[in-house]
N, CA, C and O atoms as a CHARMM CRD file, in Angstrom:
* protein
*
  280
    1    1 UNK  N      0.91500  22.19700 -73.10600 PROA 1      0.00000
    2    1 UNK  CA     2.23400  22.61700 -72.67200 PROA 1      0.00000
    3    1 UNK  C      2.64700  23.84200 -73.47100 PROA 1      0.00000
    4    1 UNK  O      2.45100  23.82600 -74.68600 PROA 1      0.00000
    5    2 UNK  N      3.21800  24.93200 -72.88000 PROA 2      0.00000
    6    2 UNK  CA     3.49300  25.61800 -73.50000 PROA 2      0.00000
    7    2 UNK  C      5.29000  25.70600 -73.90100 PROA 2      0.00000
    8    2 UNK  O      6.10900  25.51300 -73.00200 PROA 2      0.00000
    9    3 UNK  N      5.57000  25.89700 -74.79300 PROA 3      0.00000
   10    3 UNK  CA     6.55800  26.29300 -75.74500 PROA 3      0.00000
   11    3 UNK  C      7.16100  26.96600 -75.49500 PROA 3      0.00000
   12    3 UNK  O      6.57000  27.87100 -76.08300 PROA 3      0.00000
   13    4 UNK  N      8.27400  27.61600 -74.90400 PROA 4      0.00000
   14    4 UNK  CA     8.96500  28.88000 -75.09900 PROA 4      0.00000
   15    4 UNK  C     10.55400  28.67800 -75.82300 PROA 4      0.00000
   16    4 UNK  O     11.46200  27.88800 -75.56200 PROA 4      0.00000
   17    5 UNK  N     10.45000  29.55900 -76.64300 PROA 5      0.00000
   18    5 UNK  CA    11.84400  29.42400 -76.95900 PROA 5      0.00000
   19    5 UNK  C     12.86500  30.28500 -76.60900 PROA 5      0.00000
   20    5 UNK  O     12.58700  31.48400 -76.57000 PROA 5      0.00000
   21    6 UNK  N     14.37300  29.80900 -76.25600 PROA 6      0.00000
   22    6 UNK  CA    15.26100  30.17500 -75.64900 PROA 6      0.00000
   23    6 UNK  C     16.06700  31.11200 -76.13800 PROA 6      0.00000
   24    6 UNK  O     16.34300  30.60400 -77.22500 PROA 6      0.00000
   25    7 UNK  N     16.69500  32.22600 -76.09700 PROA 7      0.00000
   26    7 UNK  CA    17.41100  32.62100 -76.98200 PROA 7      0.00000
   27    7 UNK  C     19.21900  32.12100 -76.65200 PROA 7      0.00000
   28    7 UNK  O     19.47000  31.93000 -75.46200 PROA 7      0.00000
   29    8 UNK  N     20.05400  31.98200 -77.36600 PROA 8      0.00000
   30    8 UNK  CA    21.50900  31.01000 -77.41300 PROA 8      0.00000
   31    8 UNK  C     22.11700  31.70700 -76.33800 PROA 8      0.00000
   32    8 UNK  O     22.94600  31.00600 -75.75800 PROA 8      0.00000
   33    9 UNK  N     21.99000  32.81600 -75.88800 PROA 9      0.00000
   34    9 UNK  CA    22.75200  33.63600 -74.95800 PROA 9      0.00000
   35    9 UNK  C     22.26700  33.39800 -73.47000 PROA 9      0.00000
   36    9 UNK  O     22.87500  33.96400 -72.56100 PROA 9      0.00000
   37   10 UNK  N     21.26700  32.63500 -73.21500 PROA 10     0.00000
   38   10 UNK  CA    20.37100  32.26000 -72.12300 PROA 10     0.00000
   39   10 UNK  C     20.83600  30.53900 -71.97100 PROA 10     0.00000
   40   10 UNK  O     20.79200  29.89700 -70.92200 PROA 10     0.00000
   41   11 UNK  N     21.28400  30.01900 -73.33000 PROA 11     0.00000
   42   11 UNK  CA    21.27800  28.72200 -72.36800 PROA 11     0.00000
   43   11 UNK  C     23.19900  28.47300 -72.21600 PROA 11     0.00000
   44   11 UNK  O     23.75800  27.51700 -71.67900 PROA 11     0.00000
   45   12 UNK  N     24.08800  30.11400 -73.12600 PROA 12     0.00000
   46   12 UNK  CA    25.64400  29.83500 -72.58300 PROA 12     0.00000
   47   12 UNK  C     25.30800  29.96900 -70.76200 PROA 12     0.00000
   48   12 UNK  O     25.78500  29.39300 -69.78500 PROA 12     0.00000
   49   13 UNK  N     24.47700  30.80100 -70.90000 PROA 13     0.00000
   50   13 UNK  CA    24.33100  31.09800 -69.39300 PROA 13     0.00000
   51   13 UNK  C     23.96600  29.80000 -69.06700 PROA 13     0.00000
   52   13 UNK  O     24.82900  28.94800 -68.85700 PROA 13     0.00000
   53   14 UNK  N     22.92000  29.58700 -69.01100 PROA 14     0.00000
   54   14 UNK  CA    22.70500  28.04700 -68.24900 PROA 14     0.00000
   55   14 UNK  C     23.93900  26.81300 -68.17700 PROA 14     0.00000
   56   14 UNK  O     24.21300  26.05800 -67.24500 PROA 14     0.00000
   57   15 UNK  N     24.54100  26.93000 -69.50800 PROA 15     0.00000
   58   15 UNK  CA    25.33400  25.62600 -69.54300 PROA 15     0.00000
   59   15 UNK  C     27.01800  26.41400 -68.49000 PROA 15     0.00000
   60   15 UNK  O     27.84800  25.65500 -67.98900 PROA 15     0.00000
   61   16 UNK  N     27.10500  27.61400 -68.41700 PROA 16     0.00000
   62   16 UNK  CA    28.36000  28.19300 -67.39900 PROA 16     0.00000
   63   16 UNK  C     27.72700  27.73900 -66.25000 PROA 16     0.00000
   64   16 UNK  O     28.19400  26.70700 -65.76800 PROA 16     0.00000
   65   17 UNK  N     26.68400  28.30300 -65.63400 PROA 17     0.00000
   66   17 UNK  CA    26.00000  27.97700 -64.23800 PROA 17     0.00000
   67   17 UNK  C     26.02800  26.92800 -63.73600 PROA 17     0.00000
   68   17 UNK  O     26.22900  26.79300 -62.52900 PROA 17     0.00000
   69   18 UNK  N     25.77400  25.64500 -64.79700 PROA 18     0.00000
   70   18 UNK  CA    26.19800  24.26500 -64.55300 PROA 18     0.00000
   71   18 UNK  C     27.67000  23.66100 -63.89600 PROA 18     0.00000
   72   18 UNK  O     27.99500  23.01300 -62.90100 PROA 18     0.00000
   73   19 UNK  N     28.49700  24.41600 -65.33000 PROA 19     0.00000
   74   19 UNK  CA    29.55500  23.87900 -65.03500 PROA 19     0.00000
   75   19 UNK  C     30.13800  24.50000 -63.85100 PROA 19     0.00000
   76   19 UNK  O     31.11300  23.83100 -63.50900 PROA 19     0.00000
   77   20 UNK  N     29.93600  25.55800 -63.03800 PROA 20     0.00000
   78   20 UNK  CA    30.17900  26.37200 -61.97900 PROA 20     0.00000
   79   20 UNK  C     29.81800  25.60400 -60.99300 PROA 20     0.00000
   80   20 UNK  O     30.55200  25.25600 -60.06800 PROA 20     0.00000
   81   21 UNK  N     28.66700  25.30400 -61.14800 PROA 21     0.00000
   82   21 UNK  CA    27.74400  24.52400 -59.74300 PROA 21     0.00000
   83   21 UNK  C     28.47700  23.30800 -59.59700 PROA 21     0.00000
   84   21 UNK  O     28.66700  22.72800 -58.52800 PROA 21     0.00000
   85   22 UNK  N     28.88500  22.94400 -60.74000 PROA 22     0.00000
   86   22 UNK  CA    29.87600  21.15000 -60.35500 PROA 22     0.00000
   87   22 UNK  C     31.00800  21.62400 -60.06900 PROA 22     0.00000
   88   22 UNK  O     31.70400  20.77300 -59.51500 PROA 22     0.00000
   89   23 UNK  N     31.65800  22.89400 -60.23500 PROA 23     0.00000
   90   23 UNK  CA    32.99300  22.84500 -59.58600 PROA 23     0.00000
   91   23 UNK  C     33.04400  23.15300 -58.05700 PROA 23     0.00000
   92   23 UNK  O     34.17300  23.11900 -57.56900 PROA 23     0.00000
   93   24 UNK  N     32.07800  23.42600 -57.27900 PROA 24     0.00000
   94   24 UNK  CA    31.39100  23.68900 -55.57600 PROA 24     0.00000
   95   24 UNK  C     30.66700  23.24900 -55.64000 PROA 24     0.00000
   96   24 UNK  O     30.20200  22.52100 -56.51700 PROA 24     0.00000
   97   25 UNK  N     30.05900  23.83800 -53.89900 PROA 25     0.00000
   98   25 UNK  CA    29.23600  23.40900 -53.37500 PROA 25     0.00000
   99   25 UNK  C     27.89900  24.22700 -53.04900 PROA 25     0.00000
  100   25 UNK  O     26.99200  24.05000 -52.23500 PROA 25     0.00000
  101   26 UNK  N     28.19300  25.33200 -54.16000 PROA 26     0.00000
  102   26 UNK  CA    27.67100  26.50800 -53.94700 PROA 26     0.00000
  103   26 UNK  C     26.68700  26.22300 -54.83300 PROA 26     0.00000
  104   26 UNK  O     26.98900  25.24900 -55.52200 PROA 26     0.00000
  105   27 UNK  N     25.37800  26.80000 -55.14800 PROA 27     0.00000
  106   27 UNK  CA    24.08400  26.65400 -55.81800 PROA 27     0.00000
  107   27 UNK  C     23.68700  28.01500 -56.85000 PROA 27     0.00000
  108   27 UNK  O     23.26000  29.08200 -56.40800 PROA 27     0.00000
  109   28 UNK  N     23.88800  27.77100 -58.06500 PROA 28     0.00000
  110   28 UNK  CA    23.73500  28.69500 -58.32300 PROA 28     0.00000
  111   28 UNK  C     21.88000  28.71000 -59.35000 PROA 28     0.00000
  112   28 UNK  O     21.32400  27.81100 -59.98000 PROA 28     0.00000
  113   29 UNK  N     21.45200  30.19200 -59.06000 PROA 29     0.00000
  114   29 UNK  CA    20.43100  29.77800 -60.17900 PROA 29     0.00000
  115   29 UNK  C     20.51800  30.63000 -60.99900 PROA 29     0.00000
  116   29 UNK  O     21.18300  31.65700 -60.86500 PROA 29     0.00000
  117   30 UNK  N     19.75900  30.27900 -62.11100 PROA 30     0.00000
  118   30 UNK  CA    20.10100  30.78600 -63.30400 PROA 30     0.00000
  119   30 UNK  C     18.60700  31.80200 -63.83400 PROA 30     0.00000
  120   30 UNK  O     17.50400  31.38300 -64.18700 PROA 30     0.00000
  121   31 UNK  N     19.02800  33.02800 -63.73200 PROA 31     0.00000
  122   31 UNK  CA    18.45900  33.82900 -64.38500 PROA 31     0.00000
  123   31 UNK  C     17.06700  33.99100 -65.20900 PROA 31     0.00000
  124   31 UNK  O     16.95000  33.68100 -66.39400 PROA 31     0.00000
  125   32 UNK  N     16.23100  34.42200 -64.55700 PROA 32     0.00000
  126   32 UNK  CA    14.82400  34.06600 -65.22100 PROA 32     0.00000
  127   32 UNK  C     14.73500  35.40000 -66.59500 PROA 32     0.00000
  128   32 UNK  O     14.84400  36.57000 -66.22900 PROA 32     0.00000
  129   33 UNK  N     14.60200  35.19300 -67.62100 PROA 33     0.00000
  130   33 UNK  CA    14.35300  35.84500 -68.65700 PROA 33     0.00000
  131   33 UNK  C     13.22900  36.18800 -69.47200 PROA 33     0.00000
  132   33 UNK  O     13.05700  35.41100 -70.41100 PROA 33     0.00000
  133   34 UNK  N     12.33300  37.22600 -69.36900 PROA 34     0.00000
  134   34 UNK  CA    11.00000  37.01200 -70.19500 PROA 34     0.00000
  135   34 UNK  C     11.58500  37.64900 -71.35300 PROA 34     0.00000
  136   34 UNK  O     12.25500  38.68200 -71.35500 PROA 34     0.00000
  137   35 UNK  N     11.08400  36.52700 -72.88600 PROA 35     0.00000
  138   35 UNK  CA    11.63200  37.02300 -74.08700 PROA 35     0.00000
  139   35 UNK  C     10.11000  37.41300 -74.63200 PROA 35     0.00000
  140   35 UNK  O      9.25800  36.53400 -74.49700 PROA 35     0.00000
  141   36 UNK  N      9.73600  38.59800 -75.20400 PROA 36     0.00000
  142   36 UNK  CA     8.35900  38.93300 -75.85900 PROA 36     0.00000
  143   36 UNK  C      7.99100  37.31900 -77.00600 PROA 36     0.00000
  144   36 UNK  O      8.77600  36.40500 -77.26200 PROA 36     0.00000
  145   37 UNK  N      6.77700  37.46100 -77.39900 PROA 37     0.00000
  146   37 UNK  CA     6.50700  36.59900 -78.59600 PROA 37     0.00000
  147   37 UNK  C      7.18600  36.97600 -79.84200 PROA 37     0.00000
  148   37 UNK  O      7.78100  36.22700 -80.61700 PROA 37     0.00000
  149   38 UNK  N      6.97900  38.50800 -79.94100 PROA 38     0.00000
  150   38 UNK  CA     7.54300  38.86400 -80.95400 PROA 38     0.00000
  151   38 UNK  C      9.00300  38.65900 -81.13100 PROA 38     0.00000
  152   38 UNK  O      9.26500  38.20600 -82.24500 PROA 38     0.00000
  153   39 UNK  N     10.06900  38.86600 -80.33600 PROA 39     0.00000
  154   39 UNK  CA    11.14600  39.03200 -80.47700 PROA 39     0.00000
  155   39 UNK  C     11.80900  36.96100 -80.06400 PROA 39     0.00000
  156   39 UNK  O     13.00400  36.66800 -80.01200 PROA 39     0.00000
  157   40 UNK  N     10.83900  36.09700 -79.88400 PROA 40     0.00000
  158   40 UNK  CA    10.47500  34.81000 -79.87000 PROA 40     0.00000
  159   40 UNK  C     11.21600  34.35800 -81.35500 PROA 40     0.00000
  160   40 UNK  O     12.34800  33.95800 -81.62600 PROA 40     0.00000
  161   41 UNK  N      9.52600  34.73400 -82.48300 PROA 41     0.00000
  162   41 UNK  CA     9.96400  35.46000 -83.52500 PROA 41     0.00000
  163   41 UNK  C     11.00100  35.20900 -84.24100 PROA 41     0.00000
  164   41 UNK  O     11.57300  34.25000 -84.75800 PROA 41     0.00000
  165   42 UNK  N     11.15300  37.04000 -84.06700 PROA 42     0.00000
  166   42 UNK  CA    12.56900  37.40900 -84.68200 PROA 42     0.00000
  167   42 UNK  C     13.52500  36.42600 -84.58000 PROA 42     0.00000
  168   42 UNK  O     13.88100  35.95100 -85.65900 PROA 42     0.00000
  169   43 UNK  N     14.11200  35.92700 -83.44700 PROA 43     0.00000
  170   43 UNK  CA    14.84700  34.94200 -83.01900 PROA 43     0.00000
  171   43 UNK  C     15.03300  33.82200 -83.95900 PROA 43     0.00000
  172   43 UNK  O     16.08500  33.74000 -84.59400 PROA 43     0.00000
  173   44 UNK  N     13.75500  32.64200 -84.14300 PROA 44     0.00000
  174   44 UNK  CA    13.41600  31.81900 -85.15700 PROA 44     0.00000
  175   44 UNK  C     13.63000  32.16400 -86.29900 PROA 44     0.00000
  176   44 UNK  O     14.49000  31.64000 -87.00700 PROA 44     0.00000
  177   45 UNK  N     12.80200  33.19800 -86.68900 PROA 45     0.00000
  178   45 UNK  CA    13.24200  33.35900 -88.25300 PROA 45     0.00000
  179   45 UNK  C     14.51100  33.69300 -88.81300 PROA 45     0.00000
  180   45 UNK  O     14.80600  33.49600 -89.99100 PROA 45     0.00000
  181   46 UNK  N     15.72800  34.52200 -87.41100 PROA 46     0.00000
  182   46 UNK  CA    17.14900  34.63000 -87.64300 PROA 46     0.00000
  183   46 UNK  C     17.57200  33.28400 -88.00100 PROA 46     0.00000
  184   46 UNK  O     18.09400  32.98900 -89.07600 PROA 46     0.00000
  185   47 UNK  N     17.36400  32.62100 -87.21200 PROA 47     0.00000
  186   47 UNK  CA    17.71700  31.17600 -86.75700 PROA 47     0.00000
  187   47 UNK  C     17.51800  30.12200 -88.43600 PROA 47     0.00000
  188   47 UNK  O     18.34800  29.30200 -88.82800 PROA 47     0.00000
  189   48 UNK  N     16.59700  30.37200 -88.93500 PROA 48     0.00000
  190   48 UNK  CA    16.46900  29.87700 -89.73400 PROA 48     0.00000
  191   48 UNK  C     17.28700  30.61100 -91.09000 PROA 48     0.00000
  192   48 UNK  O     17.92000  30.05900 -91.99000 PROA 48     0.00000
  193   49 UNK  N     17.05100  31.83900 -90.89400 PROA 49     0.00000
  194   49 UNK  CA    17.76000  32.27300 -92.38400 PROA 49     0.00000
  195   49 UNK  C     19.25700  31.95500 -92.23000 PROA 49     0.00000
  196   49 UNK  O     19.92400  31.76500 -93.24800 PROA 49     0.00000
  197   50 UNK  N     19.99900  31.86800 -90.62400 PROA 50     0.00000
  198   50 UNK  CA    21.41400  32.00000 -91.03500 PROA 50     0.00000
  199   50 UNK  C     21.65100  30.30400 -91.14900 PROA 50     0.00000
  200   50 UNK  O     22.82300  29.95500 -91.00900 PROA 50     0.00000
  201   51 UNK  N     20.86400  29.45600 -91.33800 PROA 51     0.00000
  202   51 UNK  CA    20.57600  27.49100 -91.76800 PROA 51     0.00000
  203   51 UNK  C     20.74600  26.97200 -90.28300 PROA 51     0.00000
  204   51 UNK  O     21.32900  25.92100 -90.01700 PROA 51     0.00000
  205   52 UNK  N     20.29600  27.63700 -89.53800 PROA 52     0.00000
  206   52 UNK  CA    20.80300  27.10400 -88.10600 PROA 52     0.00000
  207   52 UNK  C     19.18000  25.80400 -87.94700 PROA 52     0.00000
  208   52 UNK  O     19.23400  24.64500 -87.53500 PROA 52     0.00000
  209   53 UNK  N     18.21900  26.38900 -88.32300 PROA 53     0.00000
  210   53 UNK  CA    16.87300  25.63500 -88.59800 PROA 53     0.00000
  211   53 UNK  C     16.64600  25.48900 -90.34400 PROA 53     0.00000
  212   53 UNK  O     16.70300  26.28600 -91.28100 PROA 53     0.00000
  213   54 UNK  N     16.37600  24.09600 -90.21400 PROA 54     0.00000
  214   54 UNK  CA    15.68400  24.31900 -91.69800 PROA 54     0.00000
  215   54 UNK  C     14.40200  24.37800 -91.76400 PROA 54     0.00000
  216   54 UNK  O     13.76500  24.03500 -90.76800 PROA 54     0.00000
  217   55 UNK  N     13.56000  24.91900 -93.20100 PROA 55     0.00000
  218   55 UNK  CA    12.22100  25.70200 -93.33500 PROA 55     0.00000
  219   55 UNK  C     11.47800  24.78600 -92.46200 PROA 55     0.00000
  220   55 UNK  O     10.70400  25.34000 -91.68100 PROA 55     0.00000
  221   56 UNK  N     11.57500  22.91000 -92.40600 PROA 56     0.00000
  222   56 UNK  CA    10.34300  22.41700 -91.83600 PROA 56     0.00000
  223   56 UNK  C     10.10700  22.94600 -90.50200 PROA 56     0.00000
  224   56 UNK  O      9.10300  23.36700 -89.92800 PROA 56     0.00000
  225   57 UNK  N     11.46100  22.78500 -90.14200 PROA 57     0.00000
  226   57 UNK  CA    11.73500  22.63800 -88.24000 PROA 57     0.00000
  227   57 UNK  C     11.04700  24.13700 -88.11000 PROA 57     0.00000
  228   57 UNK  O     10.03700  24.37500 -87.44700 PROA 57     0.00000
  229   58 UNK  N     11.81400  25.11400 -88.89200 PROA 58     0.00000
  230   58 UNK  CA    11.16100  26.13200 -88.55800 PROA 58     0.00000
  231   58 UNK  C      9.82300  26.71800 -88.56500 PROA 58     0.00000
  232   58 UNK  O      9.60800  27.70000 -87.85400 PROA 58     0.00000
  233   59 UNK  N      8.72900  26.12700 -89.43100 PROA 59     0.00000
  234   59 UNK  CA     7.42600  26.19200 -89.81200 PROA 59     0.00000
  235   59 UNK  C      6.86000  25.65200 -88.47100 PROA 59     0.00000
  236   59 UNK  O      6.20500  26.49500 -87.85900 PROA 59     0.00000
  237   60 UNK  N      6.96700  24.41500 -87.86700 PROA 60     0.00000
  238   60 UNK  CA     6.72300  23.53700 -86.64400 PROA 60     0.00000
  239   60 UNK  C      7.16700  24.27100 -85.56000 PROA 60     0.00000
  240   60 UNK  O      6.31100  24.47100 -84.69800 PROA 60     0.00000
  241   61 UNK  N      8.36800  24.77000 -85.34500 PROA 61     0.00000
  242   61 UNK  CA     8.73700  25.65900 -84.24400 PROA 61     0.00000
  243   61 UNK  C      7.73000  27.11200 -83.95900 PROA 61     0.00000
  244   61 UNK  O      7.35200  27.51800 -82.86000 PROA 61     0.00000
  245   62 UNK  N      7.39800  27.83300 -85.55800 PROA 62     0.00000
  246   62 UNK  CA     6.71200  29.17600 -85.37600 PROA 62     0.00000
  247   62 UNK  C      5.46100  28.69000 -85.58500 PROA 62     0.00000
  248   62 UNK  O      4.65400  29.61800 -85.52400 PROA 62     0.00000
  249   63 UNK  N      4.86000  27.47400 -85.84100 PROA 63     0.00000
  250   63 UNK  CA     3.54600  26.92400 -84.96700 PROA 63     0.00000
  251   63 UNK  C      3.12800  26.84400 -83.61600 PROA 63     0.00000
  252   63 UNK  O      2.05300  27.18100 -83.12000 PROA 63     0.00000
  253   64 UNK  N      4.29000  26.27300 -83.01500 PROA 64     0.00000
  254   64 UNK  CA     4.40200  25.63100 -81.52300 PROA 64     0.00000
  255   64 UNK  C      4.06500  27.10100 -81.05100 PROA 64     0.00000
  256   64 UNK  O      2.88700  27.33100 -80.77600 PROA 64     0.00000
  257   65 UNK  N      5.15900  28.29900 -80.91000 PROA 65     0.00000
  258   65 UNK  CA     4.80500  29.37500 -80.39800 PROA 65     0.00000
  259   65 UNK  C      3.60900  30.67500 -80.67300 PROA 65     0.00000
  260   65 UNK  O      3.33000  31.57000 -79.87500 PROA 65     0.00000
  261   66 UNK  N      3.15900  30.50700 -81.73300 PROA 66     0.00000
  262   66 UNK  CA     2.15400  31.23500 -82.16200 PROA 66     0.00000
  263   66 UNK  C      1.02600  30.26500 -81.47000 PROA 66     0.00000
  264   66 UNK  O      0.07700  30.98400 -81.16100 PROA 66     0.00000
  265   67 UNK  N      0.81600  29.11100 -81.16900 PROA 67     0.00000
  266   67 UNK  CA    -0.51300  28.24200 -80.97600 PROA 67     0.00000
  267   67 UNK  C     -0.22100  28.51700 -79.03200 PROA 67     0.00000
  268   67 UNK  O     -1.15300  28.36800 -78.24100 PROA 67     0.00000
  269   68 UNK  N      0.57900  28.74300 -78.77500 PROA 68     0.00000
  270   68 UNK  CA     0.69700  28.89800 -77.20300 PROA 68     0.00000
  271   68 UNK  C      0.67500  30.29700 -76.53400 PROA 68     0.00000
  272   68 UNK  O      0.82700  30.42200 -75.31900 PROA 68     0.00000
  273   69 UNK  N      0.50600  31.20700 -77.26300 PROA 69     0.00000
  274   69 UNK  CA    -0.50700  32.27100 -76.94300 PROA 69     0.00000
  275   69 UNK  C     -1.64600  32.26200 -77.49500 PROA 69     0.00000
  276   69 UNK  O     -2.05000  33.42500 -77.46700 PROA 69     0.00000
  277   70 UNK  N     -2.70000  31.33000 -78.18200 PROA 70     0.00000
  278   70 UNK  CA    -3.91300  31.87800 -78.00500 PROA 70     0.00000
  279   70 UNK  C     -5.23800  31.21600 -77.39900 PROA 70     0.00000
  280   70 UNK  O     -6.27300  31.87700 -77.31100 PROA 70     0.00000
């Protein structure tokens, strides 16, 4: 299985789209996003320095995505 990680601005989007779609009857979809590996990354290691991940989660997380490209 591969891994991708999300960046926080992709899933406000997802979680608005939701709450949109339950207020009609209307269907909405949500935005396909290709994020590079690298900027994958960047992301995580932000994530971790500002304590949003701690070092384990984060070591296991920049496993998961480094082992699913090769």
């Amino acid at each position: 299985m591969r891994v991708v990680m999300i960046r926080w601005h992709v899933l406000a989007q997802v979680a608005v789209a939701t709450a949109l779609a339950a207020c009609g009857n209307e269907v909405v979809q949500p935005t396909k996003v290709d994020v590079s590996i690298g900027q994958q990354l960047i992301d995580l290691k932000n994530a971790r320095d500002s304590g949003a991940l701690k070092e384990d989660e984060y070591k296991k997380q920049r496993k998961m995505l480094i082992d699913s490209v090769r």
